[in-house]
C-alpha positions in Angstrom: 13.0 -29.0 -5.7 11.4 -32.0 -3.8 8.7 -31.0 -1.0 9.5 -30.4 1.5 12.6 -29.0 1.4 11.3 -26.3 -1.7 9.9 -24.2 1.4 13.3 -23.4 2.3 13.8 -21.9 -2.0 10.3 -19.9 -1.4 11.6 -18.3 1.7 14.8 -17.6 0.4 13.3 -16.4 -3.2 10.5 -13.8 -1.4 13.3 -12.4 0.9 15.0 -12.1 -2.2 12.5 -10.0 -4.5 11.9 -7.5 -1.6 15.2 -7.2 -0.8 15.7 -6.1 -5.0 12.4 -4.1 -4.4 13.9 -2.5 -1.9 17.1 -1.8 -3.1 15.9 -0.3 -6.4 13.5 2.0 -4.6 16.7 3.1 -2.4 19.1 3.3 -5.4 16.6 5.7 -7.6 18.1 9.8 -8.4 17.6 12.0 -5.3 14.8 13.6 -7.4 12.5 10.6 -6.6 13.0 11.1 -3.2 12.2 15.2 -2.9 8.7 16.3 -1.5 6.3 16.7 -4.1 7.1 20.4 -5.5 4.9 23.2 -7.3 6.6 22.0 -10.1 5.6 18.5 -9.5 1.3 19.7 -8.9 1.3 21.3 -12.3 2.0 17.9 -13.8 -0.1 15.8 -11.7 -2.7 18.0 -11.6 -3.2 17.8 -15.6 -5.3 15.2 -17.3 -3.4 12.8 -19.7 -4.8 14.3 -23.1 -3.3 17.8 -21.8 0.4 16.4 -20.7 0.6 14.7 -24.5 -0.3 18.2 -25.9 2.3 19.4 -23.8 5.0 16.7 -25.3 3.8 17.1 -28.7 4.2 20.9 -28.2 7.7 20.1 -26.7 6.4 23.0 -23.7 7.3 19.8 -20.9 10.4 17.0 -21.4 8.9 14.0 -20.5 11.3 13.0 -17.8 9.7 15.6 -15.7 6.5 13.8 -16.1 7.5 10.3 -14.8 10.2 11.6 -12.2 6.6 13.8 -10.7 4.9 10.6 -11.1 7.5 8.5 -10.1 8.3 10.5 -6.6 4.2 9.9 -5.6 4.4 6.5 -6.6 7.2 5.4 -3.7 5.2 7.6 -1.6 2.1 5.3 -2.5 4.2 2.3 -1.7 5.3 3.5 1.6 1.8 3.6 2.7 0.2 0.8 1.1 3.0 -1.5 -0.4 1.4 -1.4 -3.6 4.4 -1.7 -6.1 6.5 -5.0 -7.2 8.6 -4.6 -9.8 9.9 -0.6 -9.2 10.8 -0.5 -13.1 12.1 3.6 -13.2 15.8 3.0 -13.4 16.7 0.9 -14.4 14.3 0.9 -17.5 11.9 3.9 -17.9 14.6 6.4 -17.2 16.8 4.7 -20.3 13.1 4.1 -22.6 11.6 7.4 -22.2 15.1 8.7 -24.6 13.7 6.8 -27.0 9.7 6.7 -27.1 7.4 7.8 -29.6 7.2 11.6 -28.9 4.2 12.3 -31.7 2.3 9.4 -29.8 -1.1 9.0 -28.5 0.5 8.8 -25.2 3.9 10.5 -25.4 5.5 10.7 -22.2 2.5 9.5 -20.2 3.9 7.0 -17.3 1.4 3.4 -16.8 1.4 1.4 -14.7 0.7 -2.4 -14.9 -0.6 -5.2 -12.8 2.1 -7.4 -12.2 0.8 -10.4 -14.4 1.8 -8.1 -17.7 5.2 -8.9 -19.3 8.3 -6.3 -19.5 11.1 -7.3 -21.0 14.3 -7.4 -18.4 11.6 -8.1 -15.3 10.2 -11.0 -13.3 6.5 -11.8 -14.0 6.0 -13.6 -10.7 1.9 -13.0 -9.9 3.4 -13.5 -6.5 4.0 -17.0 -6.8 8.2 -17.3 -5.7 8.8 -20.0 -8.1 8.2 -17.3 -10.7 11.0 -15.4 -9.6 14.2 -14.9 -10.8 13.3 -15.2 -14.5 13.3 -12.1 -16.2 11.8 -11.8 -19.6 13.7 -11.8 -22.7 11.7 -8.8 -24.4 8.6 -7.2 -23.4 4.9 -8.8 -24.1 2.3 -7.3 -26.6 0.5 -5.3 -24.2 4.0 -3.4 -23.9 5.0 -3.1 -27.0 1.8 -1.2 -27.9 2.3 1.2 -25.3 5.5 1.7 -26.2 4.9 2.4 -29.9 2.2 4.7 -28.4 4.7 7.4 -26.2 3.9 5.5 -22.4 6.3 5.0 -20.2 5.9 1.4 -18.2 7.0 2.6 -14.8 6.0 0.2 -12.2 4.4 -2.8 -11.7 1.8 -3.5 -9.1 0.4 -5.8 -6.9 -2.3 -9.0 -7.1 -3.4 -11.8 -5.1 -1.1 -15.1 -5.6 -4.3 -16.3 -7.1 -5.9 -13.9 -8.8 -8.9 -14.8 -7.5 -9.4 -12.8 -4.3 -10.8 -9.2 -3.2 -7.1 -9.1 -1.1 -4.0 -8.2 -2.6 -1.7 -10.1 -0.8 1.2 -12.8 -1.6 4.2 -14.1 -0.1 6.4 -12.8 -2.6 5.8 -9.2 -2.4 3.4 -9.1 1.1 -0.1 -7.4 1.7 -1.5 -3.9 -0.5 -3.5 -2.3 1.9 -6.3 0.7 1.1 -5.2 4.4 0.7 -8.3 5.7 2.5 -8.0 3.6 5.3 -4.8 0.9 6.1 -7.1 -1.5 7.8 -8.9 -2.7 4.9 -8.6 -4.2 1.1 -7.7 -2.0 -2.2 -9.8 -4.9 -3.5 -8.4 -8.0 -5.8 -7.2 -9.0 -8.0 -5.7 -5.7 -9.5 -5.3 -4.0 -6.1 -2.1 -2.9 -6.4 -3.3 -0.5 -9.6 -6.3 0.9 -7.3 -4.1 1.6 -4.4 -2.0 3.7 -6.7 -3.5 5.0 -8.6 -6.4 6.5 -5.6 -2.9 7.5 -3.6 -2.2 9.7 -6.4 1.2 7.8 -8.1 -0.2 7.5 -11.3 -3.2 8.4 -13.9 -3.3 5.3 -15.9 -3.0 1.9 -15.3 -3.4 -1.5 -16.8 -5.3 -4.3 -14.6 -7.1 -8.0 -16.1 -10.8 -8.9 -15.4 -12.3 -12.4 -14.9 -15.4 -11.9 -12.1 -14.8 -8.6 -10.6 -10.8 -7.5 -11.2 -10.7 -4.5 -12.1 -13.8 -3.4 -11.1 -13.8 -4.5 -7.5 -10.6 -2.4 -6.9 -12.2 0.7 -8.5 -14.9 0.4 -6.1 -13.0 -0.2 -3.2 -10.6 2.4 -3.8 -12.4 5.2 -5.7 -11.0 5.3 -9.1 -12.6 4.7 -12.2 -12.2 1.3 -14.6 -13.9 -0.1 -17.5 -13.7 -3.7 -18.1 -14.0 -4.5 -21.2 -15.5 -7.5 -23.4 -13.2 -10.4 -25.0 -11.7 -9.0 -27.9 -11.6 -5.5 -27.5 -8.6 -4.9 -25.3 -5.1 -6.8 -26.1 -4.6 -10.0 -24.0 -1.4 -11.4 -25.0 1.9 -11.2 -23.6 1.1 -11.7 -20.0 1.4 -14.7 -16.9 -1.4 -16.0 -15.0 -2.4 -18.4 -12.3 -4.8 -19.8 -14.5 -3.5 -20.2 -18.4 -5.8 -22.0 -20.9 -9.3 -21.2 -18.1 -11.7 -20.0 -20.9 -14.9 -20.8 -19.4 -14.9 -17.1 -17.7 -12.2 -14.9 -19.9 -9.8 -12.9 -17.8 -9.7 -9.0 -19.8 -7.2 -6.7 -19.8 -8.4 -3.3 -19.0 -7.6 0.1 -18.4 -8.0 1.7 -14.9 -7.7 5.4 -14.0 -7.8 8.0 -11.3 -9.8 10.2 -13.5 -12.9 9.4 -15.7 -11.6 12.0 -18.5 -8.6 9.9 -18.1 -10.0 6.8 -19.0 -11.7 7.7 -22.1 -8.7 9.6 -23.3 -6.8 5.9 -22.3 -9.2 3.9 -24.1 -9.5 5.3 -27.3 -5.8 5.8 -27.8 -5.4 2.2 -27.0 -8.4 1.7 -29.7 -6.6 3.9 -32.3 -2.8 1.9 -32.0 -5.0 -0.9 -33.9 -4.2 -4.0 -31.3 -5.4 -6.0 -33.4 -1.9 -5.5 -35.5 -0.1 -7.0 -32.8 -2.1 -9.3 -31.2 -4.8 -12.3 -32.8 -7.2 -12.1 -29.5 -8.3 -8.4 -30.6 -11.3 -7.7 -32.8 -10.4 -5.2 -35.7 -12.5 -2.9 -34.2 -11.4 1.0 -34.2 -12.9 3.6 -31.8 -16.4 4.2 -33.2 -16.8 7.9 -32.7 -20.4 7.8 -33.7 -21.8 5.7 -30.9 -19.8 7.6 -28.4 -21.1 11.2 -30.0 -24.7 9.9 -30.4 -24.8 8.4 -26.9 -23.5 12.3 -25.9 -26.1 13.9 -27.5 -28.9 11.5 -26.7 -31.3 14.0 -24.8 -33.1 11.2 -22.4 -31.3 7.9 -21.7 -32.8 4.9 -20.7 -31.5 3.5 -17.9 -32.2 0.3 -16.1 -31.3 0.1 -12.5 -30.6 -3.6 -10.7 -31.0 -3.0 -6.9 -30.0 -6.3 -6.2 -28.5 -9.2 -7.9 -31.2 -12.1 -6.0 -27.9 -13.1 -4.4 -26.4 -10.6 -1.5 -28.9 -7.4 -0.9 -26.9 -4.3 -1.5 -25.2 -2.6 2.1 -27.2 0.6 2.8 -24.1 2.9 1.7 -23.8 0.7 -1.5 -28.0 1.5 -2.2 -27.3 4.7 -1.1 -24.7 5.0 -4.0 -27.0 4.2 -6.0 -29.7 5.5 -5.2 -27.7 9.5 -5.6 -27.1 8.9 -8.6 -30.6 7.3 -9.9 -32.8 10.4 -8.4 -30.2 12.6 -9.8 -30.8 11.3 -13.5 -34.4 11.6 -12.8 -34.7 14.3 -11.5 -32.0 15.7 -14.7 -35.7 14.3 -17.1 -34.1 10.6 -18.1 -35.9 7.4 -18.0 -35.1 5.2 -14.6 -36.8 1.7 -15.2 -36.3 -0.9 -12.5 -35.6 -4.6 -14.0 -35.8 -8.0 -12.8 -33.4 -9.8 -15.5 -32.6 -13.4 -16.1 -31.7 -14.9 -12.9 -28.2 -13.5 -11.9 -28.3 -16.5 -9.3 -28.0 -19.0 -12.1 -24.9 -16.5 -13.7 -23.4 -17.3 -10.4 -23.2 -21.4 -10.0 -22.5 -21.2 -13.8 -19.7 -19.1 -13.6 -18.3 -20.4 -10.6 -18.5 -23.8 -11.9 -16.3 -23.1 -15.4 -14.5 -21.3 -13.6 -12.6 -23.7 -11.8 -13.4 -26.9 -13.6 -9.9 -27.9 -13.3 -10.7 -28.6 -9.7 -8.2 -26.0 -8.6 -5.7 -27.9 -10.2 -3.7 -25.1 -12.6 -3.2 -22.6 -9.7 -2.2 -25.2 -6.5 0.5 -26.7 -8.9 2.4 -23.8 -8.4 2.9 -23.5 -4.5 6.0 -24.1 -3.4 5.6 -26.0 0.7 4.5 -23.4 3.1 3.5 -20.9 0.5 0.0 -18.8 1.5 -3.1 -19.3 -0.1 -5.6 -16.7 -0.1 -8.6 -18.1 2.2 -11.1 -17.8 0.0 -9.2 -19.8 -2.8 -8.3 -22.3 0.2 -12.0 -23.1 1.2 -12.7 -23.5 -3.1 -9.9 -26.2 -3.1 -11.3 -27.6 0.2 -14.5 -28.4 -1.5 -13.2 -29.6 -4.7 -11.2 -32.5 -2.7 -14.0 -33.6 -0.5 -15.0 -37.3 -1.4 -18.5 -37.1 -3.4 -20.6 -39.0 -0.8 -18.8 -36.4 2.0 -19.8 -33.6 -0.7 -23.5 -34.9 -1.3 -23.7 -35.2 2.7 -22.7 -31.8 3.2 -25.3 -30.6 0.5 -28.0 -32.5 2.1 -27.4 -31.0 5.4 -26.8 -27.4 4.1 -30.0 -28.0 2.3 -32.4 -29.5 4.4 -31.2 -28.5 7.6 -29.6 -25.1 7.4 -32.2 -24.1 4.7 -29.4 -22.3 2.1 -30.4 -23.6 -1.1 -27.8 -21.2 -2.8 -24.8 -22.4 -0.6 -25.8 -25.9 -0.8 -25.8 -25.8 -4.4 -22.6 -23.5 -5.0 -20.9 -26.1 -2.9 -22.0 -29.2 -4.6 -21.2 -27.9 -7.8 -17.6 -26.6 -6.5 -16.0 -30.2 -8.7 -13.6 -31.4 -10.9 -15.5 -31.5 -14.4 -14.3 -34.1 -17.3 -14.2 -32.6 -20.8 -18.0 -33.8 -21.1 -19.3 -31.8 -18.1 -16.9 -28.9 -19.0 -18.8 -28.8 -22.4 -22.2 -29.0 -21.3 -21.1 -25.7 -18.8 -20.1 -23.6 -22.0 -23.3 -24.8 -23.6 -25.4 -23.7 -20.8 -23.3 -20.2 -20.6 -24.2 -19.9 -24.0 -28.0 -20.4 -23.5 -27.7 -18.1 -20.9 -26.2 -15.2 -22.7 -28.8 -15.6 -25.5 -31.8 -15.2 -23.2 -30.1 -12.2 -21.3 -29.7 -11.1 -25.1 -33.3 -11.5 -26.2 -34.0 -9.9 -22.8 -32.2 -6.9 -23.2 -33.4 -6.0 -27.0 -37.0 -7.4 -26.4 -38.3 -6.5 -22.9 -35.8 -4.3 -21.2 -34.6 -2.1 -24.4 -32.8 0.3 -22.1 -29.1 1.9 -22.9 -27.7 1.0 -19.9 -28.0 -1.0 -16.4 -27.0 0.4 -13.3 -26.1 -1.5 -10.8 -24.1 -1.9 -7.3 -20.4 -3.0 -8.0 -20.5 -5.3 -5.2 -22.8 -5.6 -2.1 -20.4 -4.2 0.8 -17.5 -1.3 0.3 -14.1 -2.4 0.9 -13.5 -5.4 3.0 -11.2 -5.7 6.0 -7.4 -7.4 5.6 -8.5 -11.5 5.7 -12.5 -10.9 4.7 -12.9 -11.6 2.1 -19.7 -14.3 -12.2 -19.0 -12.9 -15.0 -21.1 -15.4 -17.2 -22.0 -12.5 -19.8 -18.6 -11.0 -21.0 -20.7 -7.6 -21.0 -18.6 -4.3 -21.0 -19.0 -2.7 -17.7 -17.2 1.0 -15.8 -17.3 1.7 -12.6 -17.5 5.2 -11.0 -17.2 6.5 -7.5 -19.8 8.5 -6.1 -19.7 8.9 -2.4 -17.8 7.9 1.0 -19.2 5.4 3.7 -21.2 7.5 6.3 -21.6 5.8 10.1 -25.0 7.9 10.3 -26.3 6.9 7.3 -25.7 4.0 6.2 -25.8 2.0 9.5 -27.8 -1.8 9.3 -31.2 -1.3 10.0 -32.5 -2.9 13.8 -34.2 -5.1 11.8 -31.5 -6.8 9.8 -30.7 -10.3 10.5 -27.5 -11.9 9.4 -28.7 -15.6 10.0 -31.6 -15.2 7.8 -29.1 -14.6 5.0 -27.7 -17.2 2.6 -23.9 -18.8 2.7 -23.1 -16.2 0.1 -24.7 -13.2 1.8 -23.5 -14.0 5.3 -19.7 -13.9 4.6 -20.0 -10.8 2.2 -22.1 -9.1 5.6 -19.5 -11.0 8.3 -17.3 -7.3 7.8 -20.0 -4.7 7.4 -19.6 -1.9 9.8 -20.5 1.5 8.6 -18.7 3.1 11.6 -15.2 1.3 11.0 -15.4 1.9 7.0 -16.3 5.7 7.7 -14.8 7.5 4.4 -14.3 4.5 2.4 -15.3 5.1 -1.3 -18.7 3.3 -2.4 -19.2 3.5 -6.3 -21.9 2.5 -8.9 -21.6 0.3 -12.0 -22.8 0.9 -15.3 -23.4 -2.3 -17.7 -23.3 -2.2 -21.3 -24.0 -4.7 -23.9 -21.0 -6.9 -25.3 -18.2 -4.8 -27.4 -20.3 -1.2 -26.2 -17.5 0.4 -24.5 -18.1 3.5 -25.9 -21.7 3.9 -25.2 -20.7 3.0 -21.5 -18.3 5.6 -21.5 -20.4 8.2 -22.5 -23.0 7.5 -20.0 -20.5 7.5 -17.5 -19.4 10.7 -18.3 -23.5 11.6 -18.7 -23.7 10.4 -14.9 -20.7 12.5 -13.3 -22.1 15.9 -15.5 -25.5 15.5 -13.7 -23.8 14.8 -10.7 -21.8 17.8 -10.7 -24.3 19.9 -11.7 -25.9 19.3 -8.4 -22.6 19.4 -6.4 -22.4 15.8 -5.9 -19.1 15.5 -7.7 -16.9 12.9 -6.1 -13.7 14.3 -4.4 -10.0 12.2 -5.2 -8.1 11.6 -2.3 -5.7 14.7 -2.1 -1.7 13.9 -3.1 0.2 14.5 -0.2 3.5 16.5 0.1 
């Protein structure tokens, strides 16, 4: 339709989708709408490898397990709107008669981040011209977990660009956080975090490209792993960004447990994606990296306070800071690092990342349609004239004094096929020295590091150069005693960068909000990062650190 007069289709088209969202929720068996029973705890209180041994054994029918799952996740929705495509009945009511009961997964309900393609549902990533167009038949990542026992349940919620720490679009509105309304489940995959924290779930699906599935984890206080390129299946999804390669979106699993999410990840590993989709390496589970990583009696771990860029928030150094004197004090090796400049990681990757000049996701806003801020301020920048651009650099420069911000701005352009090649060539320099880093000077099994500077940011607040395998854990809540700013800390002496990741900081207003750790692997070592996780949260809970889930409410 012509602009201006498509505004009046995008209105009509997101009043539309919630009215169907809203309807199907309504419509579901009374069972969905009962408090949460006895019954209901014993299945939601097992771990996923336990409720498969139940369907193998035939001891629980698997329509029990998603109508207990199912009844939580409308709760989870009524309290955070974190669900868009309500996929229970119809659809997992009539596929759960016919799923793979001898499957890795049998019976076990996932949930998906919108962009991920079921057969008989809109893949709208929350743009409204999306809507309305159902699939034909379901996309790779679905057919796998079909052919494994899952269940697809639900779909969740994302950003209309995938590129914010928000969850929020026209078409399906604004995910807020479990633990506290007033601020982000994080972005792009916030609808999975949001559920998944809540309780409505175990398992769930998200993508990756600078932060997506590992941002949310953070924020919320669930656990994720995001994979490198070629480990996890890829195909069969939508995006607001098809054909960007400079920084790969992943697909990766998230989970409200850590047992979970190894369980998750090598049944995934053991369907052989690599059958059904060309992206994925034929690379099975390798048990013996996971064991030997187990039984390796002192790790050595590398810990990155800071990334040169934004200093950590005092409850995200706290984090980690528990959980470094904790594996000292438990005899392994804490070496601080200073790596390859993480600085440069930045202006790379946010250069390739939108060397299209925001081109791919503006051309599919309808008039009127809302653009996250963040992604509005990029495409700002990118249509500045150069001498306007070069101006604004000069005076960032030379007479604010941000180096960083001045750069990161005048590098925010359109590139030609020649400057976009140049950018891969210089990521590729980049991961080789970070390579001859790590095996030559650093030789540690792990990093640890901060998942992001702050914990969760407020409703409207808000570089992945390496394509390294990272999980994130939670460890602790916000505390207003402890991790207040210090009297000293100055805001203005902060970089562009730093000051709008600090605008939101208040330790008394995010009280209880989750604050996690991340722990970075080399490329393709997803199970030596799992194994340290699960290394970290055994120390942990040896010294009664152990982090505590958000309760399921009746």
């Amino acid at each position: 339709m012509i602009t201006p007069f498509d505004y009046f289709e995008h209105r009509r088209a997101c009043k539309q989708k919630q009215l169907e969202r809203s309807t199907r929720i309504a419509q579901l068996p009374p069972q969905y709408h009962a408090p949460v029973s006895s019954q209901d705890r014993r299945v939601l209180d097992k771990p996923v490898e336990q409720l498969v041994e139940d369907v193998h054994k035939g001891t629980i029918n698997p329509i029990d397990i998603l109508r207990s799952y199912g009844k939580v996740a409308i709760k989870a929705h009524a309290k955070t709107n974190c669900l868009t495509e309500v996929m229970i009945n119809p659809g997992a009511e009539k596929w759960i008669e016919t799923i793979n009961l001898k499957g890795p997964l049998a019976g076990i309900p996932v949930s998906l981040k919108d962009s991920i393609t079921v057969g008989g549902f809109d893949t709208s990533v929350g743009y409204s011209t999306y809507t309305g167009q159902p699939h034909l038949r379901d996309g790779t990542m679905v057919r796998i977990l079909k052919d494994a026992g899952a269940v697809p349940y639900v779909k969740t919620n994302c950003p209309v660009t995938l590129l914010s720490f928000e969850s929020t679009n026209d078409v399906w509105g604004r995910t807020t956080n479990p633990h506290n309304t007033h601020y982000s489940p994080g972005g792009s995959t916030g609808g999975e975090s949001a559920l998944l924290a809540f309780g409505g779930g175990r398992i769930g699906i998200g993508s990756d490209v600078a932060g997506s599935v590992r941002a949310p984890a953070h924020f919320a206080g669930i656990y994720s792993l995001r994979c490198a390129t070629g480990r996890w299946p890829k195909m069969g999804m939508n995006t607001s960004m098809p054909g960007q390669e400079g920084v790969p979106s992943v697909f990766s699993p998230m989970t409200r447990t850590l047992p979970d999410l190894v369980y998750f990840t090598k049944s995934m590993m053991g369907m052989k994606p690599w059958e059904y989709d060309h992206s994925v390496h034929p690379l099975p589970w390798r048990a013996d990296i996971y064991d030997s990583t187990r039984n390796q009696k002192i790790l050595r771990i590398g810990v990155m306070e800071t990334d040169g860029v934004v200093p950590p928030s005092p409850a995200c150094a706290r984090a980690l800071s528990i959980v470094t004197t904790s594996l000292s004090t438990a005899g392994h090796t804490i070496v601080p690092l200073n790596p390859p400049s993480p600085t440069r990681a930045l202006i790379l990757a946010a250069s390739l990342l939108n060397a299209d000049g925001c081109r791919t996701f503006r051309f599919t806003f309808r008039t009127g349609e809302w653009n996250d801020p963040g992604a509005a301020q990029l495409s700002f920048y990118m249509s500045l004239p150069r001498p306007v651009r070069y101006l604004h650099y000069l005076w960032t420069k030379y007479i604010k004094r941000d180096e960083l911000w001045a750069e990161l701005c005048w590098e925010f352009r359109e590139r030609n096929a020649y400057e976009q090649w140049k950018l891969v060539a210089k990521r590729e320099a980049y991961r080789a020295e970070w390579h001859r880093w790590w095996t030559e000077e650093a030789k540690v099994d792990v990093l640890l590091t901060p998942p992001n500077a702050t914990p969760a940011v407020p409703h409207g607040g808000m570089r992945e150069a390496l394509d390294y395998t990272a999980g994130i854990l939670p460890i602790t809540h916000v505390d207003p005693a402890l991790d207040v700013l210090p009297a000293s800390f100055r805001a203005d002496r902060l970089n562009g960068v730093a000051r709008g990741a600090y605008r939101h900081y208040d330790a008394g207003k995010m009280q209880g909000l989750p604050v996690g750790v991340q722990v970075v692997g080399q490329r393709l070592q997803e199970e030596k990062v799992l194994a340290v996780m699960e290394r970290v949260v055994e120390v942990l809970e040896r010294e009664g650190k152990g982090y505590e889930l958000l309760e399921i409410e009746d």
